[in-house]
ROBA-139061 format. One record per residue (C-alpha): x, y, z. Coordinates in steps of 0.05 Angstrom, whole numbers, padded with zeros to 5 digits, always signed. Layout:
BEGIN
XYZ...
This chain:
BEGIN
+00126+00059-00417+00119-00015-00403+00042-00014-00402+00034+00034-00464+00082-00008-00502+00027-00080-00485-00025-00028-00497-00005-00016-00573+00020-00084-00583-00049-00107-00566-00081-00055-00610-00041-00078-00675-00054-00152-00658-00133-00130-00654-00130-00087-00714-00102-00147-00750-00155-00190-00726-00197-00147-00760-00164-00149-00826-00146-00072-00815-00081-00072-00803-00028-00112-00861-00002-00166-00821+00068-00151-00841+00068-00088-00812+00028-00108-00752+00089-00154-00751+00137-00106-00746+00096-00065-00702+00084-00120-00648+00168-00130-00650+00176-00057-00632+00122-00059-00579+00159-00120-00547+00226-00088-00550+00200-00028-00519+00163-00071-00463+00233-00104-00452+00261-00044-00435+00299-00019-00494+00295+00051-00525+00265+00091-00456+00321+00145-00477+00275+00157-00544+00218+00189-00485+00237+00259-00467+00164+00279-00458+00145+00296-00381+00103+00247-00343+00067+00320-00321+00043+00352-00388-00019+00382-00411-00069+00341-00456-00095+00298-00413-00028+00256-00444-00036+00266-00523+00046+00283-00514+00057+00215-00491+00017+00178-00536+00053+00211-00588+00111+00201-00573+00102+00120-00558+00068+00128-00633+00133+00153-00660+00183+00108-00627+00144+00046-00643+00144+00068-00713+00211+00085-00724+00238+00028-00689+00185-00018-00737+00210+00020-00798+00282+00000-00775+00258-00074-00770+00231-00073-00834+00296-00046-00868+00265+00020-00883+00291+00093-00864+00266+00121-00801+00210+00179-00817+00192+00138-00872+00121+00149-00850+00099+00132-00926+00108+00056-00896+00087+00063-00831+00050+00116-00795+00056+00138-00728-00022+00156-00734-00055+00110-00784-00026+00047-00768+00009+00043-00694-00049+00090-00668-00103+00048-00712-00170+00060-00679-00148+00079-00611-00142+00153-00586-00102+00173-00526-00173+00184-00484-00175+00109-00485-00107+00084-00486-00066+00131-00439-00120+00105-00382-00118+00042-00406-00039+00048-00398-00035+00078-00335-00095+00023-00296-00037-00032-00323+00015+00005-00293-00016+00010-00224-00045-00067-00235+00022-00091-00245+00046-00048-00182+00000-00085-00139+00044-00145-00138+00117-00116-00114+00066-00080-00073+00037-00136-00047+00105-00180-00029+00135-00121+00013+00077-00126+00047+00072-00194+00063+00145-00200+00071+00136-00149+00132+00070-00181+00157+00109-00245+00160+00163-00205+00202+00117-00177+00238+00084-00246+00256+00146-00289+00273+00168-00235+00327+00100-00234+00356+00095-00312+00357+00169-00313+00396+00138-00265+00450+00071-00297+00451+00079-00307+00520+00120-00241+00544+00071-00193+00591+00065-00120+00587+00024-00061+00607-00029-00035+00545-00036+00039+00550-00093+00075+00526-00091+00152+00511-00025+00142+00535-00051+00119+00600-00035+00054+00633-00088+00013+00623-00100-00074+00631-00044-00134+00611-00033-00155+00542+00034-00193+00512+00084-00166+00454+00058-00218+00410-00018-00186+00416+00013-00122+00406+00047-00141+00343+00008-00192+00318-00054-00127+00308+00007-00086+00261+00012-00158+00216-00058-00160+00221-00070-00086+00191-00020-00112+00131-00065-00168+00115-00127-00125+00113-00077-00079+00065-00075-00139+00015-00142-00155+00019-00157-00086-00005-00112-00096-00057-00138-00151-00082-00202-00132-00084-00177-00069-00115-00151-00107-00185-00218-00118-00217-00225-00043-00217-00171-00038-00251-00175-00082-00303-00234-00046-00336-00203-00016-00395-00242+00029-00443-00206+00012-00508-00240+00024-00568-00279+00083-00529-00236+00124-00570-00246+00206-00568-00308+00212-00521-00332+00135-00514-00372+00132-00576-00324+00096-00606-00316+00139-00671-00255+00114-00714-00256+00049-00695-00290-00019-00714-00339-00037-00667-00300-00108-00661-00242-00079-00638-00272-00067-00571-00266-00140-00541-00214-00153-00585-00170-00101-00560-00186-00119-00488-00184-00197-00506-00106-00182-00525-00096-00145-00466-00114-00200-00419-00077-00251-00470-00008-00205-00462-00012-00200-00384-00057-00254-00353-00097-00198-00320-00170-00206-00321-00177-00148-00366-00250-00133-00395-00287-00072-00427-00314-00015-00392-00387-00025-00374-00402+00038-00398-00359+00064-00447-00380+00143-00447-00381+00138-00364-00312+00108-00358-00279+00167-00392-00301+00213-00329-00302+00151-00284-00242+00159-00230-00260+00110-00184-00200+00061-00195-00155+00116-00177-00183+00138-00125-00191+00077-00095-00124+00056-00122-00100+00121-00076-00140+00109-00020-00116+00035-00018-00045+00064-00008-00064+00119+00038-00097+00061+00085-00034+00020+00091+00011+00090+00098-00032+00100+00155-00025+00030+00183+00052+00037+00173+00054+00106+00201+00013+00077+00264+00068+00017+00268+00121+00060+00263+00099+00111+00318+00080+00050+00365+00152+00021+00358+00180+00088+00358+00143+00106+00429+00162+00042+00463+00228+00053+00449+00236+00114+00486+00296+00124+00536+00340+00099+00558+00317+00127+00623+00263+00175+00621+00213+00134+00568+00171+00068+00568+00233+00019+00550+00194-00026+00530+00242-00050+00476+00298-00032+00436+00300-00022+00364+00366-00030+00332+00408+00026+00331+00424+00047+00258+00471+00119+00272+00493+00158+00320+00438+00204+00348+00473+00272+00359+00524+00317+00334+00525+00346+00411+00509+00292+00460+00548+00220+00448+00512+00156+00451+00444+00195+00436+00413+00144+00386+00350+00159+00345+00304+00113+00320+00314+00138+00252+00279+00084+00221+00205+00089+00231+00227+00157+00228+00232+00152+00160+00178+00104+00143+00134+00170+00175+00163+00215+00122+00144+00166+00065+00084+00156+00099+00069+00239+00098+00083+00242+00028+00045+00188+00003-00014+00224+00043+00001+00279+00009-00001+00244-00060-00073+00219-00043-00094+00296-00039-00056+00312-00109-00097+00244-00139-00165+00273-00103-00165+00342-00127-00145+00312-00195-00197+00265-00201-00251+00318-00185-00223+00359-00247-00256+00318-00293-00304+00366-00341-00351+00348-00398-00331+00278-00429-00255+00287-00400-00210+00284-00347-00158+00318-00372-00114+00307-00309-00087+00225-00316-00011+00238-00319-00003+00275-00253-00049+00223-00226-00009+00163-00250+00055+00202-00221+00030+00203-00163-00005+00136-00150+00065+00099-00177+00115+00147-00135+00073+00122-00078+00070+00055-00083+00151+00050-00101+00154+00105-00036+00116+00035+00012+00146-00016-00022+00219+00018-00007+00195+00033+00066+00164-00031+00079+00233-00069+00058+00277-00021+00094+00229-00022+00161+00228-00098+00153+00300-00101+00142+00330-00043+00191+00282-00043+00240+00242-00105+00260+00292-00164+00254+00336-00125+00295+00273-00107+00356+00289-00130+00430+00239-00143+00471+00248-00122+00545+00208-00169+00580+00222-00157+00650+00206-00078+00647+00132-00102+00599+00117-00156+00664+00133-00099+00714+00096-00044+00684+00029-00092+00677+00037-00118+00753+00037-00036+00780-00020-00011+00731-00076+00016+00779-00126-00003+00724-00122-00074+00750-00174-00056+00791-00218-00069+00735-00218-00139+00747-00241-00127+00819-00294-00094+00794-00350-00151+00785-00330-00172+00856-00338-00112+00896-00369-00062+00850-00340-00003+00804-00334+00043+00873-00291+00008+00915-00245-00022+00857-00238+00054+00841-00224+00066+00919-00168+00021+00914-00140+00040+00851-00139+00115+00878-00103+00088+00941-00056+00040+00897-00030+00101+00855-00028+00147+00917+00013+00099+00967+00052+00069+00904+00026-00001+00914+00003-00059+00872-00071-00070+00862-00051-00130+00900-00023-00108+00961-00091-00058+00967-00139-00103+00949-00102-00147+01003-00111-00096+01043-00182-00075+01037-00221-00123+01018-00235-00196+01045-00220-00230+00977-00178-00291+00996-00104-00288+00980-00097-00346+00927-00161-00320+00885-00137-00247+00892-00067-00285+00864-00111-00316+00808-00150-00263+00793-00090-00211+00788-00045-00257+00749-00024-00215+00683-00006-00276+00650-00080-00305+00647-00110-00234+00644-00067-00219+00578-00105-00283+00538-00186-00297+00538-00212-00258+00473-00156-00261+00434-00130-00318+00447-00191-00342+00426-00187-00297+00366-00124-00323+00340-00149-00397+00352-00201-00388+00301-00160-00353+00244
């Protein structure tokens, strides 16, 4: 409602540009607009977000509120259309084939920055905990196989790393959005409405939000043209599935307390089990999944929607505004809650992490430029079988002096090179 209500209000102030529009009702008009964008008067929409018309009920019914609530500013009865019209003077050269888009690209545009603090508020979570266990070994796994040394910090420095590439996308994704067709009118040929009004319209857009709003390119093309939503969807399905992969990680390490990897412990938030006490679930990421799932879900809905378009209209913008809004409130409500619930609470346990990365029988990979693939793989095969260390084996078998086998095997040192170097040039 708040972006129809700056959609109309920078209609009338373009219509009375033009000299179209009596400036005392565009007066009154541009007070109702502002009351509406304040808030005020959302009981006065009953329509459905989900409604046929490719939004006509909508745009009537902003039409009729802003009227009536004008014609109550200006001391007249309400219905006293005779004064001001719902049609000929709030809906003054605009139709809703241009404005409800218009509309709903503001809507998502302004979404993008809640959006974007949740997300940065989390990467910066994210980033502090992996800075305090920079130095803190583990085992990386691979297919769920052991695999070489890395450190926590590595391991959660890549999931704040995914959230930045998240806001880049956004970002880049605002331009998109800021293309508004006004003045396109019924089909983009702009019938009904001054040709002036075009830049005008969008010039009071930009003016009213400080987005860096400008016409379509092409005017008949942008009615059918879905690619901000679609990229608008896809931007949110991205960071669902960088969440989602977060959330699993964190989720997986924390299995036990006997039987899993242990390698930390997220905060426990309820009790587990009706049946067995103590049982503690990590209900957290958990639920970040399920948002996660639905906002996947949402991206199918905006797909199919998008592809619906026939002739000079897309008749399907309300369910895919629904959508694309429910699913950015669904991440920025995960994001805060995972942030909040789940990651300030983490412990990292650093003894099992140094353990599991000393017994991996993949450290033979660093054996291998020494002696070759073969008998690196002889020893791992031996290391697994016996339940040794790649150390005591390689001690064993080969004629690799004790302090370089030391050096070579050291977790600590084999956990840094490339990204160390990585992070030194960000």
């Amino acid at each position: 409602m708040h972006s129809y209500a700056v959609v109309k209000h920078a209609c009338a102030l373009a219509n009375q540009r033009l000299g179209l529009l009596d400036p005392v009702k565009a007066d009154y008009i541009v007070q109702a607009c502002e009351r509406i964008e304040q808030g005020e008067f959302l009981d006065q929409f009953p329509v459905d977000v989900l409604q046929g018309g490719a939004g006509t009920s909508m745009n009537m019914n902003m039409n009729e509120v802003i009227a009536n609530v004008a014609l109550a500013l200006a001391g007249h009865p309400l219905g006293d259309y005779a004064y001001i019209h719902p049609n000929d003077d709030v809906n003054m050269s605009q139709s809703t084939n241009d404005t409800f888009p218009a509309a709903s690209k503001l809507a998502i545009a302004n979404g993008l920055t809640p959006l974007r603090r949740s997300c940065e508020d989390l990467r910066r979570a994210l980033h502090a905990l992996a800075d305090k266990h920079r130095d803190d070994v583990k085992l990386g796994r691979t297919q769920l196989q052991d695999a070489v040394p890395m450190t926590y910090g590595q391991e959660l420095h890549a999931f704040a790393t995914f959230l930045k590439l998240d806001m880049q996308a956004m970002d880049t994704l605002l331009p998109q959005l800021c293309s508004l067709n006004l003045g396109a009118t019924a089909i983009g040929t702009g019938i009904c409405a001054d040709p002036r009004f075009r830049d005008l319209a969008q010039q009071e857009v930009a003016s009213l939000t400080g987005l860096p709003v400008r016409p379509a390119h092409d005017p008949i093309a942008s009615m059918t043209d879905m690619s901000a939503y679609i990229a608008a969807s896809a931007t949110l399905k991205n960071l669902a599935v960088h969440l989602k992969k977060a959330a699993d990680d964190l989720r997986l390490l924390n299995s036990g307390p006997r039987a899993g990897f242990e390698d930390l412990r997220l905060p426990a938030r309820q009790a587990g089990s009706s049946i067995m006490p103590a049982k503690v679930n990590p209900v957290i990421p958990e639920c970040v999944d399920q948002c996660c799932f639905m906002v996947f879900g949402m991206d199918v809905t905006v797909n199919w929607a998008c592809a619906e378009g026939q002739l000079q209209l897309n008749a399907f913008d309300p369910v895919i505004i629904h959508e694309i809004l429910t699913g950015m409130t669904l991440l920025i409500n995960a994001m805060d809650m995972f942030r909040t619930k789940c990651i300030a609470g983490i412990e990292i346990n650093a003894a099992v992490g140094k353990l599991y990365a000393e017994q991996s029988p993949s450290l033979a990979a660093v054996l291998n430029q020494r002696i070759g693939y073969e008998q690196a793989s002889a020893i791992a095969l031996q290391a697994e079988q016996t339940n040794q260390t790649i150390r005591q084996v390689a001690g064993e078998r080969t004629d690799i002096p004790a302090s370089e086998l030391d050096s070579m095997l050291d977790v600590v040192k084999l956990s840094r090179t490339l990204h160390q170097t990585c992070r030194e040039q960000q």
